[in-house]
C-alpha positions as CSV (number, residue, x, y, z in Angstrom):
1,X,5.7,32.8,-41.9
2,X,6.1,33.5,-38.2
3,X,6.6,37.2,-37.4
4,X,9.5,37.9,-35.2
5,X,7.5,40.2,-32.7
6,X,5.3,37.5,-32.1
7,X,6.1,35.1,-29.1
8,X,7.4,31.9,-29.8
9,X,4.5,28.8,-29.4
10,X,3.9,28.2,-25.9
11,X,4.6,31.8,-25.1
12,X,2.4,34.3,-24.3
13,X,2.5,38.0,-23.7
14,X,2.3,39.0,-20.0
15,X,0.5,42.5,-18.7
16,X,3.8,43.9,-18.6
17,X,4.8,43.6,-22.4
18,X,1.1,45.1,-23.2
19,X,1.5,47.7,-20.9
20,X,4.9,48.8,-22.4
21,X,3.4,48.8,-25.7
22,X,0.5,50.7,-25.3
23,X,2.3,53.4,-23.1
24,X,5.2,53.6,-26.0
25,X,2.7,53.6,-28.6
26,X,0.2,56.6,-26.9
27,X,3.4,58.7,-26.0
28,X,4.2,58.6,-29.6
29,X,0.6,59.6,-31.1
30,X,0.6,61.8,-28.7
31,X,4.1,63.8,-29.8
32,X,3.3,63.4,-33.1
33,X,-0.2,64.6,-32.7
34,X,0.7,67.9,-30.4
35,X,4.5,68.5,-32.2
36,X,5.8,67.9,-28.7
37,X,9.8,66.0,-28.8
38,X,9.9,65.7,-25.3
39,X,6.9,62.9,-25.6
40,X,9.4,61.5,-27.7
41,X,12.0,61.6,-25.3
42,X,9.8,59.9,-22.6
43,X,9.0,57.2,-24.4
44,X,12.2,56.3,-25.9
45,X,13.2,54.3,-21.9
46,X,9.8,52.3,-22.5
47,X,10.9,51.6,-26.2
48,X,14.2,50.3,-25.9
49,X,13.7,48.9,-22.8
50,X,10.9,46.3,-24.1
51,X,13.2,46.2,-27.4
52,X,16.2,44.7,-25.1
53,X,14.0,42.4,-23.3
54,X,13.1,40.7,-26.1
55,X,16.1,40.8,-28.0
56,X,16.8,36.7,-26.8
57,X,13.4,34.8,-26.8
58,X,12.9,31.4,-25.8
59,X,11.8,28.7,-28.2
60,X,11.1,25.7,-26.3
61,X,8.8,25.3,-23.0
62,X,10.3,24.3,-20.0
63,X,10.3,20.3,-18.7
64,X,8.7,19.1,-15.8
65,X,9.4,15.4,-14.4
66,X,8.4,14.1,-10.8
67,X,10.6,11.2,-9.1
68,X,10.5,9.4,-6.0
69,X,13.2,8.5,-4.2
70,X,12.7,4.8,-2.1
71,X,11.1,2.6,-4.0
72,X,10.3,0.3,-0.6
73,X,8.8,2.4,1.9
74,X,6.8,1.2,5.0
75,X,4.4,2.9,6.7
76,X,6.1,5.4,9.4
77,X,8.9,5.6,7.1
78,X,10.7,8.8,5.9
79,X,9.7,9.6,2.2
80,X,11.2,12.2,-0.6
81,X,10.1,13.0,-3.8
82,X,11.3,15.8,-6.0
83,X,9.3,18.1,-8.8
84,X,12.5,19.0,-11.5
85,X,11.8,22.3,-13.4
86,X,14.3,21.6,-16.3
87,X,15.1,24.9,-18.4
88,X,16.2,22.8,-22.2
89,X,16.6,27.0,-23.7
90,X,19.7,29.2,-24.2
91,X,17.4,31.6,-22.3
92,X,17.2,31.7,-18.7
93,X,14.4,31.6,-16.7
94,X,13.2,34.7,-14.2
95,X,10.7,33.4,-12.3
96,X,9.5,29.8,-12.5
97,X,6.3,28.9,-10.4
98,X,5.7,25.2,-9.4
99,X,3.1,23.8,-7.9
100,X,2.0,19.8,-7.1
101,X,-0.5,18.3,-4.9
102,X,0.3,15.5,-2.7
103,X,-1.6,12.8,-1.2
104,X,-3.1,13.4,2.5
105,X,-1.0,10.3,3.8
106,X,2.2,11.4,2.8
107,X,2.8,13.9,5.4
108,X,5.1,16.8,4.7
109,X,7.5,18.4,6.8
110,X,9.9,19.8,5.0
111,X,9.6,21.4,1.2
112,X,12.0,24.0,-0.8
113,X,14.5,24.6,-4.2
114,X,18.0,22.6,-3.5
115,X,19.6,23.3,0.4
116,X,17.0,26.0,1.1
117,X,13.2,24.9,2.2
118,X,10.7,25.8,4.6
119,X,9.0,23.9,7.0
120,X,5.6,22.8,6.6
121,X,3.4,21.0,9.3
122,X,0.1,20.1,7.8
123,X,-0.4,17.6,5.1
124,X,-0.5,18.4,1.8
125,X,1.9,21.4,2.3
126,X,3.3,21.2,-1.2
127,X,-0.4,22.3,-2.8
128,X,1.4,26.5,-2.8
129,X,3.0,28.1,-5.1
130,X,7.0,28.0,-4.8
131,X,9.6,30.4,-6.7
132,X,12.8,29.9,-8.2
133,X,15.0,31.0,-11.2
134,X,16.3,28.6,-13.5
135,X,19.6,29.3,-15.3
136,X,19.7,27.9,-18.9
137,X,20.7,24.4,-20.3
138,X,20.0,23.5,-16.0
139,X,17.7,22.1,-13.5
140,X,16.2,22.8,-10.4
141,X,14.9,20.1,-8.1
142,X,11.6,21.0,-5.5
143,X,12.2,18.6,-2.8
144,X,9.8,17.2,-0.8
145,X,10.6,15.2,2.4
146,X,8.3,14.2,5.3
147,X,6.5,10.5,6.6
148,X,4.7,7.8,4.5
149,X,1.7,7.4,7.3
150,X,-0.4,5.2,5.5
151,X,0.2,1.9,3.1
152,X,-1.1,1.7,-0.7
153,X,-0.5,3.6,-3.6
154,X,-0.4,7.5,-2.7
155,X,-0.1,9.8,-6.0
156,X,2.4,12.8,-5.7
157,X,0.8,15.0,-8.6
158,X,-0.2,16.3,-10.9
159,X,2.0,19.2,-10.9
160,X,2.2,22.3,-12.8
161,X,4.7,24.9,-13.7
162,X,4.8,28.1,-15.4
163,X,7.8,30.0,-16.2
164,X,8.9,34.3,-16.8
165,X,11.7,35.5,-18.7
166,X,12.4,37.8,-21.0
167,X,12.4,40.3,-18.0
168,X,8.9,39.4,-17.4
169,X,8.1,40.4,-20.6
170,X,7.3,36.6,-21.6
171,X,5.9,33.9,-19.7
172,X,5.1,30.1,-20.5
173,X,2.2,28.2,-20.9
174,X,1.0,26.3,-17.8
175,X,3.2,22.9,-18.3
176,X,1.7,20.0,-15.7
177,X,2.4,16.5,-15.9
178,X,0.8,13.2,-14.4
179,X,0.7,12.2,-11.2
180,X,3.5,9.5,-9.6
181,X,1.7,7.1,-7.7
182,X,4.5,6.4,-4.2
183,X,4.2,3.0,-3.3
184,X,4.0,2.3,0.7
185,X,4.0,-1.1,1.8
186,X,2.3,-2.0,4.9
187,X,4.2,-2.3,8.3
188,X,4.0,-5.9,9.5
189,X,2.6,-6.1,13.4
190,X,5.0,-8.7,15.3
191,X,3.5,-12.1,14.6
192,X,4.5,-15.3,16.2
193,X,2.3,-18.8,16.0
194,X,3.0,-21.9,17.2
195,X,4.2,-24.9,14.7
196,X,0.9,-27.0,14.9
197,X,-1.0,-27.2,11.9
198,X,-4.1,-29.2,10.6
199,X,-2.7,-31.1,8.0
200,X,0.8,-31.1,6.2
201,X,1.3,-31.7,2.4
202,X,4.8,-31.6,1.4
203,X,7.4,-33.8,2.0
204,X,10.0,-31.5,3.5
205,X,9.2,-28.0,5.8
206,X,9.5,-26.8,9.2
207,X,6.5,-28.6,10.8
208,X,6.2,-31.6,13.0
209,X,3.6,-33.8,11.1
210,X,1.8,-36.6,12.9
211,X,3.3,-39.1,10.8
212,X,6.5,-41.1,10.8
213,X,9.6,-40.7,8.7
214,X,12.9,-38.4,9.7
215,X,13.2,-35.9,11.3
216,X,13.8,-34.2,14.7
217,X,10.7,-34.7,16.1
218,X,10.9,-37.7,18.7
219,X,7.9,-40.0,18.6
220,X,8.9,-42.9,21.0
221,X,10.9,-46.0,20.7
222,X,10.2,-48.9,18.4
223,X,11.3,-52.8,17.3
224,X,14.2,-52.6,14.8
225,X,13.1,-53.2,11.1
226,X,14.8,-54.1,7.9
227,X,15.4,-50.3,6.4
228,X,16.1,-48.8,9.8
229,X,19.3,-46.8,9.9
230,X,21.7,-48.1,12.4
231,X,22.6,-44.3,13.7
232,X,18.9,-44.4,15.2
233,X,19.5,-47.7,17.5
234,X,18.7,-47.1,21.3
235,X,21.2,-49.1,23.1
236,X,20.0,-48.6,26.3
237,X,16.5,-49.9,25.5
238,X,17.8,-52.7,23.6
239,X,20.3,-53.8,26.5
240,X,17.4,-53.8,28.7
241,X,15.2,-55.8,26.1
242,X,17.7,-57.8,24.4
243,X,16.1,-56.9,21.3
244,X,17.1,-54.3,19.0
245,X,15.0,-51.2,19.1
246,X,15.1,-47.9,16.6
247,X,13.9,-44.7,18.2
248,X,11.6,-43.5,15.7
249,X,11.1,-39.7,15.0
250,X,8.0,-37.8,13.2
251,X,8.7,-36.2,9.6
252,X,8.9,-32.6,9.4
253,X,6.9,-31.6,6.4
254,X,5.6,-28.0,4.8
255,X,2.0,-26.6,4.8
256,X,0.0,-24.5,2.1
257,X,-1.5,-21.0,4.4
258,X,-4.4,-19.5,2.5
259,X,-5.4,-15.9,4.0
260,X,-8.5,-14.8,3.0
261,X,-9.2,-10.9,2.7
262,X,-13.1,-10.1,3.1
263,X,-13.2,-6.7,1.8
264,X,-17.1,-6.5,1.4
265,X,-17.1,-4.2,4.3
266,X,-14.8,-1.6,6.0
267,X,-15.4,0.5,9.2
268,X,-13.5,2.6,11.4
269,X,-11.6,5.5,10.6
270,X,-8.0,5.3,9.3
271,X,-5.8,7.6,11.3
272,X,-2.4,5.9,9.7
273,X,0.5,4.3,11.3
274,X,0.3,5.6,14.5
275,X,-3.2,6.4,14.9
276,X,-6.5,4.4,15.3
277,X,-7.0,1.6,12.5
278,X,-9.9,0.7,10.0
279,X,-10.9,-2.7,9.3
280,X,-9.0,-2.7,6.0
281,X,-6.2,-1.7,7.9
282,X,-6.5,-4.2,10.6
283,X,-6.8,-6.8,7.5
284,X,-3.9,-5.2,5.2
285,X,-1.3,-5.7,8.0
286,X,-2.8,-8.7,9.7
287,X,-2.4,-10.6,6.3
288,X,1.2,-8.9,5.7
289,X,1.9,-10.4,8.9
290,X,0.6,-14.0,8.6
291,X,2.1,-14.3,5.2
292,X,6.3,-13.4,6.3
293,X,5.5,-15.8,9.4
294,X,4.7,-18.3,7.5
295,X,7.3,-17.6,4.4
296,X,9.8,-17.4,6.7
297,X,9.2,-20.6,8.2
298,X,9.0,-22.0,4.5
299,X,5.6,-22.8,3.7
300,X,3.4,-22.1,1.1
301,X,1.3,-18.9,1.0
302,X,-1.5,-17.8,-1.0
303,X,-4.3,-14.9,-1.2
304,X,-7.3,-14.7,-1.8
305,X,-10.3,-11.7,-1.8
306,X,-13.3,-12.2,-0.8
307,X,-15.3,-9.5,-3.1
308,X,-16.7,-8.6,-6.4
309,X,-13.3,-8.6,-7.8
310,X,-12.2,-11.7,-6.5
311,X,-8.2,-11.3,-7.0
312,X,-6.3,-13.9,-5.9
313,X,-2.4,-14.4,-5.5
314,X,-1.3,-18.4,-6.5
315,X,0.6,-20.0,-3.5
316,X,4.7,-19.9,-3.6
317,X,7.3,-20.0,-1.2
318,X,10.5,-17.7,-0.8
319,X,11.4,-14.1,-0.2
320,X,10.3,-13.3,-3.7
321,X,6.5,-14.2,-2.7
322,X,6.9,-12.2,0.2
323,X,7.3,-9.3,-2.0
324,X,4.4,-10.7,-4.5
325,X,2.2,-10.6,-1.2
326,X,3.3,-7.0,-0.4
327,X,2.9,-5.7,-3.9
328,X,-0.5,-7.7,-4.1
329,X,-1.9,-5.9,-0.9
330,X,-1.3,-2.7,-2.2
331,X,-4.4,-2.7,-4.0
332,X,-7.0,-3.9,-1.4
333,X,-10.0,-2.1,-0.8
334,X,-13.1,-2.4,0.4
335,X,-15.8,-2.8,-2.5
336,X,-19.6,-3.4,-1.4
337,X,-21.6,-5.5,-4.0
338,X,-25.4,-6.4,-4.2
339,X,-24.1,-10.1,-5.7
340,X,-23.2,-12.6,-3.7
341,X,-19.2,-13.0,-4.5
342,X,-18.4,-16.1,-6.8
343,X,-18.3,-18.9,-5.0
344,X,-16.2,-20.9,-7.5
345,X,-12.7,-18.9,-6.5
346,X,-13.4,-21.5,-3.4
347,X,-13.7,-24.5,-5.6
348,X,-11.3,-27.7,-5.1
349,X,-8.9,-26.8,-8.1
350,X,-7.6,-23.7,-6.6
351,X,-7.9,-24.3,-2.3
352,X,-6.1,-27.6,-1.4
353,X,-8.0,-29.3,0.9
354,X,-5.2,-30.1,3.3
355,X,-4.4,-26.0,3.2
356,X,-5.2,-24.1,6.3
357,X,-7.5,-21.0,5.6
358,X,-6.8,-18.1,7.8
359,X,-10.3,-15.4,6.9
360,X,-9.7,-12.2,7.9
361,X,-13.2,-10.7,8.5
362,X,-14.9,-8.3,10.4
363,X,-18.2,-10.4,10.2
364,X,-20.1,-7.2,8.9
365,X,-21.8,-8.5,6.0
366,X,-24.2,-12.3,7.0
367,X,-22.5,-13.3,3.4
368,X,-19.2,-13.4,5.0
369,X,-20.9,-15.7,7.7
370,X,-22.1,-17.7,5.1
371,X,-18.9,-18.0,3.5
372,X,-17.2,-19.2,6.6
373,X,-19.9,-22.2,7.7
374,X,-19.7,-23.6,3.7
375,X,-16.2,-23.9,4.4
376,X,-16.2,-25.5,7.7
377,X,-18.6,-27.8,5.9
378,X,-16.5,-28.9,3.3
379,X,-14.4,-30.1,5.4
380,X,-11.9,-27.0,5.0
381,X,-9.5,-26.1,7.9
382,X,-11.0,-22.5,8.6
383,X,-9.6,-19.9,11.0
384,X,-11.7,-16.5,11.2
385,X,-9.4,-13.2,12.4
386,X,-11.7,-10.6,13.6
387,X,-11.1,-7.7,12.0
388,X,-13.2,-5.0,13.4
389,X,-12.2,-2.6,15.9
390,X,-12.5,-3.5,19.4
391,X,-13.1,0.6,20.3
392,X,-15.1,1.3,17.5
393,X,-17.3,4.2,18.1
394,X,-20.9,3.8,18.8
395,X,-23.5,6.4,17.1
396,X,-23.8,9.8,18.7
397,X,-27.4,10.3,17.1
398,X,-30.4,10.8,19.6
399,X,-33.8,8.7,18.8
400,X,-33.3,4.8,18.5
401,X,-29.1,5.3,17.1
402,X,-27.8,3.4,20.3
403,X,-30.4,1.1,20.9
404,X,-30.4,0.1,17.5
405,X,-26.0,-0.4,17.7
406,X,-26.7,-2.6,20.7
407,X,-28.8,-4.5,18.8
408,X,-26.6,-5.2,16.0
409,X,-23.5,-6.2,18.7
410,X,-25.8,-8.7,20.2
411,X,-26.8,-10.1,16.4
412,X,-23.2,-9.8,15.7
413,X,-22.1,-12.2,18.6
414,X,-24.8,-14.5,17.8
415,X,-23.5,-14.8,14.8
416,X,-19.9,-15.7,16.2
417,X,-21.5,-18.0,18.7
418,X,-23.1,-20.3,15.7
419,X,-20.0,-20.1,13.6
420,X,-18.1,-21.7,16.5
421,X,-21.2,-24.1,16.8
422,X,-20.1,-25.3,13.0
423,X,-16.7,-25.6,13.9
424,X,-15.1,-22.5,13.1
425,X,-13.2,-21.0,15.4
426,X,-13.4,-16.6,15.7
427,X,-10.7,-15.0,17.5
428,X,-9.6,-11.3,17.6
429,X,-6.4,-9.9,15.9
430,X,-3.8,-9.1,18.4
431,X,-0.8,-9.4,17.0
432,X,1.7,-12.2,18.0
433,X,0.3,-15.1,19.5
434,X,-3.0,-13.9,18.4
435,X,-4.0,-17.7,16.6
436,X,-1.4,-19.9,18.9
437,X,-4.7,-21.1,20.5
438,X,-6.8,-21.6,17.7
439,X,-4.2,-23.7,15.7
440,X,-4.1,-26.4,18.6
441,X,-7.4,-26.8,18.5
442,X,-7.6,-27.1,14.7
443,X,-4.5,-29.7,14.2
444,X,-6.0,-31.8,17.4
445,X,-9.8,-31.8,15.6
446,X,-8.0,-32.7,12.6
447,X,-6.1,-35.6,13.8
448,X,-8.9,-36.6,16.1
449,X,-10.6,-39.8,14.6
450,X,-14.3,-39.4,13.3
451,X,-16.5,-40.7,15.5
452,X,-19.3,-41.9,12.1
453,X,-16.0,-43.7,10.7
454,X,-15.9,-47.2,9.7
């Protein structure tokens, strides 16, 4: 059986209580000790006093819970997220401390208890202690509001609390609870690329195939034919012939995109949404990019990882794949492995061969290279997107440093200038229009006849 001077569980004594205690209980040895009343008398205010204080004592701890408020945020975006100190006793609460650390891309600017905050300008501002009473049976909300800088999933947590009443005589154990990971999608550069592409598979779509059948696409005047629609009769070619003729139009047909994440590699330092980009940034919001161009247009899109873990996203079309693709890019990153990545993720059952493959790449890693030219090939309609940044930094080290980074650029663009010898074409990310070039070329080489055929 619990005695009733003891603190309920999850309660413990502060210096206060102790202090009272000891001071009542040497005032009183001492009175009794030296016959003195007036002892007595002084520490009757320390007894009764501590007595009244605890006369209501909490039984329950106090309940912690951290929510986020948008659950689509982009990069640049205003976030909020609350820590809820939630008091379930009869007893009110004197003094509750909270605490919670944030993630370094979720810049705060403003944090405080209900209308009242302070401002804070560097990130992270939440990691301090912040006061507040909390009335009983109630709730108090620490709100947190600033800018999501950066995509991916940034934890808000774990925070703690601990809680006084009881005049201060009582004070909870420390309560914390996990971390809420904020999900921030990555802000889509403007993106725009012409309607030529290699090869089209479907039977219905937005692009202009190279073969015959309806659509809007005019492709020159022919002889009527048994099965020719009379709506698509030119009369004033067949008045001049005297012969009925049909003007005959190209089919407008869909196309599978495959982007292609090489994340054996990164480089560059991430400064978020607004400041200098890594190569997995370059990548995330490249590929986020590519894919609602494409999706948008109605086509097919798929992802794929060049890496150890070798995720891959199955090709779909529609606003909900958008948001597959957004989810599914949330949890890039760059992974270095000693293995060469499996080269069966690349195998016939799972890339169409009539799919275009956009590889975004900073060509770090001669794998990635290697990668690119079994590809080209294999007959594979391959696009490389260079990744890395064009300012990126050279070495500040005395000795051989810069020598030794000028070599590596020259074995870099070596390196470009044989992939485009195989056929591959490399050009550098630049938002819209950055590939309108590249996908000519690639639909005229893939309609071009081969010169070995028979």
């Amino acid at each position: 059986m619990t005695d009733r001077h003891e603190p309920a569980a999850g309660w413990a004594p502060t210096g206060a209580l102790g202090r009272a205690v000891l001071l009542t209980g040497m005032l009183l040895v001492a009175a009794v000790l030296l016959g003195r009343i007036d002892l007595v008398v002084l520490a009757t205010p320390f007894a009764v006093g501590t007595a009244y204080g605890l006369r209501r004592r909490p039984t329950t701890a106090p309940e912690l819970e951290i929510g986020t408020g948008d659950a689509h945020l982009v990069e640049g975006s205003p976030m909020a997220a609350t820590v809820a100190v939630a008091n379930p006793d009869t007893v009110s609460y004197d003094v509750a401390v909270v605490r919670t650390r944030m993630s370094r891309w979720l810049r705060l600017e403003r944090v405080g208890f209900g209308g009242t905050g302070v401002d804070v300008s560097r990130s992270g501002g939440a990691d301090r202690p912040f006061v507040t009473s909390v009335p009983s049976g109630a709730a108090v909300d620490l709100t947190l509001t600033g800018t999501a800088l950066r995509w991916g999933r940034h934890p808000i947590g774990p925070a703690g609390a601990r809680v006084a009443t009881a005049d201060g005589l009582l004070v909870s154990r420390a309560v914390i609870t996990e971390a809420v990971r904020m999900r921030v999608y990555p802000m889509t550069e403007p993106f725009e690329a012409v309607e030529a592409m290699p090869r089209a598979a479907g039977l219905v779509g937005a692009h202009h195939s190279r073969r015959p059948g309806e659509g809007g696409e005019l492709a020159g005047v022919r002889v009527f034919a048994p099965g020719d629609r009379l709506r698509r009769i030119d009369w004033r070619v067949s008045l001049r012939a005297r012969q009925l003729h049909v003007a005959a139009t190209l089919s407008d047909r869909d196309a599978e995109v495959v982007v292609l994440l090489d994340v054996l590699a990164e480089a560059g330092r991430s400064g978020g949404v607004r400041g200098p980009a890594s190569v997995l940034d370059t990548t995330v919001r490249a590929a986020a990019a590519i894919a609602e161009h494409y999706l948008h247009r109605g086509d097919r899109v798929a992802l794929l990882e060049y890496g150890p873990a070798a995720r891959r996203l199955r090709p779909a079309t529609g606003r909900r794949q958008y948001l597959t693709v957004l989810e599914w890019l949330l949890d890039v990153k760059a992974e270095s492995s000693p293995h060469e990545p499996y080269d069966q993720v690349f195998g016939p059952q799972l890339l169409s061969s009539d799919a275009l493959v956009v590889v975004l790449t900073p060509l770090l890693d001669e794998r990635s290279a290697q990668m690119l030219a079994r590809m080209a090939r294999g007959g594979r309609f391959v696009v490389a997107v260079d990744t890395l940044p064009a300012d990126l930094p050279a070495p500040k080290e005395r000795g051989w440093a810069e020598v030794a980074y000028r070599l590596w650029r020259l074995d870099r663009d070596t390196m470009i200038g044989q992939l485009r010898e195989h056929g591959v074409p490399v050009v550098r990310w630049a938002g819209a229009g950055s590939l309108d070039q590249v996908l000519r070329d690639v639909a005229r080489l893939a309609t071009a006849p081969r010169t070995g055929a028979r």
